[in-house]
C-alpha positions in Angstrom: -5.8 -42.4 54.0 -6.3 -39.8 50.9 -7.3 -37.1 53.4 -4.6 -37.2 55.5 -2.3 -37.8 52.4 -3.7 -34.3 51.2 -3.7 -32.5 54.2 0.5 -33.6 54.6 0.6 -32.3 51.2 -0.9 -28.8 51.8 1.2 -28.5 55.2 4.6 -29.4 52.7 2.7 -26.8 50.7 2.3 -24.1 53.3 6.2 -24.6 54.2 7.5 -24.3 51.3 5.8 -20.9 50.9 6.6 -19.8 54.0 10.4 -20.4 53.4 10.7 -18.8 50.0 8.9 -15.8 51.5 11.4 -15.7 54.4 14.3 -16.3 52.3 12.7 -13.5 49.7 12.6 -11.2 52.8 16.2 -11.9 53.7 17.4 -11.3 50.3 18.2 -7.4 49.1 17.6 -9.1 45.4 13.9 -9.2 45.8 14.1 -5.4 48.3 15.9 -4.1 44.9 13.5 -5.7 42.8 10.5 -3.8 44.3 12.2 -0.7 44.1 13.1 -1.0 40.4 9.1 -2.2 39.7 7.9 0.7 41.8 10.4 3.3 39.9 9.3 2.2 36.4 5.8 2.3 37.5 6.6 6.0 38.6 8.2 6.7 35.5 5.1 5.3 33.5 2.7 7.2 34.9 4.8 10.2 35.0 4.9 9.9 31.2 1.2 8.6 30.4 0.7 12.1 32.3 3.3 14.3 30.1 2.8 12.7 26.7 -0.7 13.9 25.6 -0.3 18.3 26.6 3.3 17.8 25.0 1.5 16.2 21.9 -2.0 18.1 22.1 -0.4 21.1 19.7 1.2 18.9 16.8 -1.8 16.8 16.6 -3.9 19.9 16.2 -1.2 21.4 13.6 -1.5 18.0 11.7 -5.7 17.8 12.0 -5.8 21.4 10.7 -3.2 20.9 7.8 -5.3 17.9 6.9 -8.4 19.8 7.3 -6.9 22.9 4.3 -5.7 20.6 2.1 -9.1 18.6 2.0 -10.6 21.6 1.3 -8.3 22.7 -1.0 -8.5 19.8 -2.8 -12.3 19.3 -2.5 -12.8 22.9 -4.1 -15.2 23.6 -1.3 
């Protein structure tokens, strides 16, 4: 009786899935929602590609300022 039991329960399963991914499909909330996930992940990887040439010359500026003063104050 248990295996039949679970093997209603996986078809109940399998239907319930089904019918949230239809209703999902029908729906322009989840069609929007795709599009604003796949937009920020453009804009991410638009901006882990920017960020480090826009910030490659002030971290060199800093570096090299640290670098002086080190030896400034090192006397060496």
């Amino acid at each position: 009786m248990q295996c039949d039991m679970a093997g209603c329960m996986k078809a109940i399963r399998i239907r319930m899935l089904c019918r949230m991914s239809l209703s999902l499909r029908k729906s322009r909330e989840g069609q929007e929602l795709v599009e604003y996930a796949l937009l920020a992940g453009f804009i991410a990887v638009t901006v882990a590609a920017v960020i480090p040439y826009q910030a490659t010359g002030p971290v060199s500026t800093i570096f090299s300022k640290v670098g002086s003063y080190l030896v400034t104050l090192g006397g060496g």
